[in-house]
C-alpha positions in Angstrom: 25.0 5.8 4.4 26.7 3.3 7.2 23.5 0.6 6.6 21.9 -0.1 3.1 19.1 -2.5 2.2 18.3 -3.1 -1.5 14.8 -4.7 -2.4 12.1 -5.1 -5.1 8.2 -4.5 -4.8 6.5 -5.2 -7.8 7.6 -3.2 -10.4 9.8 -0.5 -8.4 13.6 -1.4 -7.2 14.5 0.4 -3.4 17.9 1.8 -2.6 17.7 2.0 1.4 20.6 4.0 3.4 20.2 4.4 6.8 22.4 6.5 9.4 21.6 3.6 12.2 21.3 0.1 12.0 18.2 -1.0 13.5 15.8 0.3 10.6 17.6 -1.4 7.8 17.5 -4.4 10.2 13.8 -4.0 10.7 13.2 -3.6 7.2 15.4 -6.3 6.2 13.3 -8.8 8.6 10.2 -7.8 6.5 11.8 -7.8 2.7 13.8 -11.2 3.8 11.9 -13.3 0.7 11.8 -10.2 -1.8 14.2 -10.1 -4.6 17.0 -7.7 -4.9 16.6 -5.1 -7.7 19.4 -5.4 -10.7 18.9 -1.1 -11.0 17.3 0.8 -8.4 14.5 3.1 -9.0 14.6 5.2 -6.1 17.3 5.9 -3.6 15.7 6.6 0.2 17.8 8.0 3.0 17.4 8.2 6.5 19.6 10.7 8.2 20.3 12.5 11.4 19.4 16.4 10.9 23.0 17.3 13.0 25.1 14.5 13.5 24.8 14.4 17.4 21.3 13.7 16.6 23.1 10.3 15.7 23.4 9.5 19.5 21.6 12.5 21.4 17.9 11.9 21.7 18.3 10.1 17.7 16.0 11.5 15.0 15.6 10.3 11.8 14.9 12.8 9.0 13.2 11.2 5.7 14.8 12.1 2.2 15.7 10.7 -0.8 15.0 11.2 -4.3 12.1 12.8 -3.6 11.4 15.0 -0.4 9.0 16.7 1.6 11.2 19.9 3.3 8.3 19.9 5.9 8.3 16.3 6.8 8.9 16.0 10.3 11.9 13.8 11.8 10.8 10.9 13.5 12.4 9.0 16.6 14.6 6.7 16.0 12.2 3.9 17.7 9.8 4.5 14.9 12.6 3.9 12.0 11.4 1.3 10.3 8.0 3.5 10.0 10.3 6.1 8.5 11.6 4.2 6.4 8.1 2.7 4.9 7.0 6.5 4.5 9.6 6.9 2.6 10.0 4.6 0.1 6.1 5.1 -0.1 7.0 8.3 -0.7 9.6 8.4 -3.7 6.6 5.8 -5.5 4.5 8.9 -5.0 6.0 11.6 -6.3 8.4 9.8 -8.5 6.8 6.8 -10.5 5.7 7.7 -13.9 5.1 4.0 -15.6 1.6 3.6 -14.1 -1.1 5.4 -13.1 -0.7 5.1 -8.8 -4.2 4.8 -6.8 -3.8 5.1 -3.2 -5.9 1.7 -3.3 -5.9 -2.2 -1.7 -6.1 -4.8 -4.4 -6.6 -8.5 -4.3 -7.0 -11.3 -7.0 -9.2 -14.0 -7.6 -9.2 -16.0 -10.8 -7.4 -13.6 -12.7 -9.4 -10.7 -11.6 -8.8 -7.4 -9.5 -10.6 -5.9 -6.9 -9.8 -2.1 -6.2 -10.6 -1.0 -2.9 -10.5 3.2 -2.4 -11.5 5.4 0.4 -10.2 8.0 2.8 -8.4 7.2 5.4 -10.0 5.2 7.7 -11.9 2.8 5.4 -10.4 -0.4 6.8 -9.0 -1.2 3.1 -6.2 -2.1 4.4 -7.6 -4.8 6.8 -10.3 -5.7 4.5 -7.3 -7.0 2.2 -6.2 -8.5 4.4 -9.1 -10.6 5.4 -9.4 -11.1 2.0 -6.2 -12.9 1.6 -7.0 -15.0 4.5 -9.5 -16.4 2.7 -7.9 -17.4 -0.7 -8.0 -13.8 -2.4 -4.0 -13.1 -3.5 -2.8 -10.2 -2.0 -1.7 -7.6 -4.3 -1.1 -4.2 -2.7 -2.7 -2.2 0.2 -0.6 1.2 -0.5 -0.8 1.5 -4.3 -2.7 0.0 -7.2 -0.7 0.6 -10.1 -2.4 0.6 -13.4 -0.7 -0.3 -16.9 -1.9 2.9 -19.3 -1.1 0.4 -22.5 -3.3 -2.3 -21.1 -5.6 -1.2 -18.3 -4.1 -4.6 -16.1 -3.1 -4.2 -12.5 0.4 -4.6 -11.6 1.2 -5.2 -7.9 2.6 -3.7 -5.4 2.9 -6.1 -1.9 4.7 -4.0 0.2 4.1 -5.1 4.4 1.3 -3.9 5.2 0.4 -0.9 7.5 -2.0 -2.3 9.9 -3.3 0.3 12.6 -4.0 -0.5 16.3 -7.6 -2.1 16.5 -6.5 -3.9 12.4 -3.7 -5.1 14.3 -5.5 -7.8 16.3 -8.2 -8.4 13.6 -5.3 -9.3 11.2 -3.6 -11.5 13.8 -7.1 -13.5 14.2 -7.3 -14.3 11.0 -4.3 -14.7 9.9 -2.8 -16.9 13.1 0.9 -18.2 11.1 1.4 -14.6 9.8 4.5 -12.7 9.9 4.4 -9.5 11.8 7.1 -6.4 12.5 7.7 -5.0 15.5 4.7 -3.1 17.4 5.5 0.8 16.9 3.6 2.2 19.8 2.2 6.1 20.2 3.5 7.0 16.0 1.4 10.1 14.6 -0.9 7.3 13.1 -1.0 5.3 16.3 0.0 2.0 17.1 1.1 0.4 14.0 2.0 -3.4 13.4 3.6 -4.3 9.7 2.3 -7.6 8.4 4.4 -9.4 5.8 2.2 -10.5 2.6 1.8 -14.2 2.2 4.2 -16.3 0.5 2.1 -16.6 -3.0 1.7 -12.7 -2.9 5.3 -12.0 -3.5 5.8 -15.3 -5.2 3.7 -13.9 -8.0 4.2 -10.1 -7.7 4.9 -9.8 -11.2 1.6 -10.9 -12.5 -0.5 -8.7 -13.4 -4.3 -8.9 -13.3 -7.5 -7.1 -15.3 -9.4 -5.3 -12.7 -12.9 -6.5 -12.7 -14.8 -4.6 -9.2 -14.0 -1.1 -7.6 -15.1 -0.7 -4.6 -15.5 2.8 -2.3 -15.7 1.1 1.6 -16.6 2.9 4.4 -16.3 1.3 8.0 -18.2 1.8 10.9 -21.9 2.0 9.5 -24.6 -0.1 9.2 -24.5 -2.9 6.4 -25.2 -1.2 2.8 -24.5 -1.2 -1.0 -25.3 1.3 -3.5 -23.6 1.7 -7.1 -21.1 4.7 -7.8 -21.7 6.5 -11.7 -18.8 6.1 -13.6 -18.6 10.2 -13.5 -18.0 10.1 -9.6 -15.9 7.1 -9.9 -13.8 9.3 -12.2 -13.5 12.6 -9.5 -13.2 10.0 -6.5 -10.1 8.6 -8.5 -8.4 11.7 -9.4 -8.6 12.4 -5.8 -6.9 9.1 -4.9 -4.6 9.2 -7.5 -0.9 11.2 -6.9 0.4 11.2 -10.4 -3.1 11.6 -12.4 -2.1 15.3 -13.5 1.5 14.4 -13.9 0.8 11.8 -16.3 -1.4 13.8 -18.4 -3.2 12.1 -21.2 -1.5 8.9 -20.6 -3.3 9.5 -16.8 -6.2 10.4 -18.0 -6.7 7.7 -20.9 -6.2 5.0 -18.0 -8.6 6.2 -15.8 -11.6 7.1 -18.4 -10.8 3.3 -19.3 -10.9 2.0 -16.1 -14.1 3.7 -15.0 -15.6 2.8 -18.1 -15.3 -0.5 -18.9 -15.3 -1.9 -14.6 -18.4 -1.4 -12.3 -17.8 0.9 -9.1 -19.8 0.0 -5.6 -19.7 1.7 -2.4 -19.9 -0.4 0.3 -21.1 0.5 4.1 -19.9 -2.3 6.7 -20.1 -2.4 10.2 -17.3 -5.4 11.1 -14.9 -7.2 8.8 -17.1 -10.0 8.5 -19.8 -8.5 7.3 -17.9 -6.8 4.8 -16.2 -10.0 3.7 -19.7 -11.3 2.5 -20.6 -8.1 0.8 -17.3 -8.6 -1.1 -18.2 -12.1 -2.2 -21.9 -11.3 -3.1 -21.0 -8.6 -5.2 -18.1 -10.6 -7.0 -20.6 -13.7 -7.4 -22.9 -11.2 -8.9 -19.8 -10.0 -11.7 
């Protein structure tokens, strides 16, 4: 690869190798305070499919470690999105040493709060909120749990804020860093916010989840308590290495569901789901 980029997220070390320079630039802008790994985990690379595709109409295929043969190239104006995807990616399909929920997580006093829903939610932006108001940010792409302790490691990659989350995130967060708008991607428009400082200051302390919570935008204000049993199926669904970690997988999430209440939250707006956040961890 003509461009590299290494960084660390948490736990997990990045090799980045890109054909062009204007990703690894991009990405480089986001990662600027993130330490450098001393061993990479996972390698990403993004490539032309021919090599004229370098300069003609520039594509830029996804692989790595870990692929998807299907995976559709993507412009080149929409590299640094290419480049999150992948690295998201490799985590995935690759990272054995927790159990991954495709979850938001923010900290308060030493405690977790797991936020998991289809896409959609607004978990992303209601982490972000969160933070904005003194919560530590700890990861709106993965929650990685410990098996041999149950504790929440993070993950603060940028996060993947989606055209209305966009300005919501800008509101409340006014001296915020932001990437580059990527206009008309398959997701939409799509803005990358960097975490605050503290969040990757103190990415490698973990927390003890304490709340999970199952949000669902765009309805009327309400809160109703999930069983532990649908907790468990809702978390095997949001999970991608649950079956490939077998009983270690399975240990960590009977634990999890057992021993930390699960809500599901209706909300209408972020601000009202900001105060059914902080009633319900008042209530803990």
């Amino acid at each position: 690869m003509r461009h590299r980029l290494d960084v660390r997220i948490g736990p997990v070390g990045f090799r980045v190798g890109s054909d062009w320079r204007a990703p690894i630039a991009a990405l480089a802008d986001l990662y600027h305070d993130y330490p450098k790994p001393e061993v990479a985990d996972f390698t990403v690379r993004l490539s032309a499919a021919r090599p004229w595709r370098r300069f003609v109409r520039p594509s830029v295929t996804i692989g790595g470690d870990y692929m998807l043969p299907e995976a559709a190239p993507l412009p080149l104006r929409h590299g640094l999105l290419a480049a999150e995807m992948a690295m998201n990616l490799q985590v995935a399909l690759g990272h054995r040493r927790h159990l991954l929920l495709h979850a938001s997580a923010v900290e308060r006093d030493g405690r977790v709060l797991l936020m998991t829903g289809e896409s959609g939610a607004g978990k992303s932006t209601l982490a972000t909120l969160l933070s904005a108001r003194g919560w530590r940010f700890m990861g709106d792409e993965f929650a990685m749990i410990a098996p041999e302790t149950g504790l929440v490691h993070a993950f603060p990659r940028a996060v993947s804020l989606k055209n209305e989350s966009v300005a919501a995130a800008q509101t409340a967060l006014p001296r915020a860093r932001f990437g580059p708008l990527l206009a008309g991607t398959p997701k939409g428009d799509i803005r990358h916010l960097v975490p605050p400082a503290d969040a990757v200051a103190r990415m490698d302390e973990p927390a003890r989840p304490a709340l999970l919570l199952f949000p669902r935008f765009g309805f009327a204000a309400a809160v109703a308590p999930v069983p532990a049993s649908e907790a468990f199926v809702r978390l095997t669904q949001a999970s991608t290495n649950y079956t490939a970690m077998g009983e270690a997988g399975f240990g960590a999430l009977t634990r999890l569901v057992r021993t930390v209440p699960s809500v599901a939250i209706d909300y209408p707006d972020g601000a009202s789901a900001c105060a059914q956040v902080e009633a319900l961890w008042a209530a803990l």
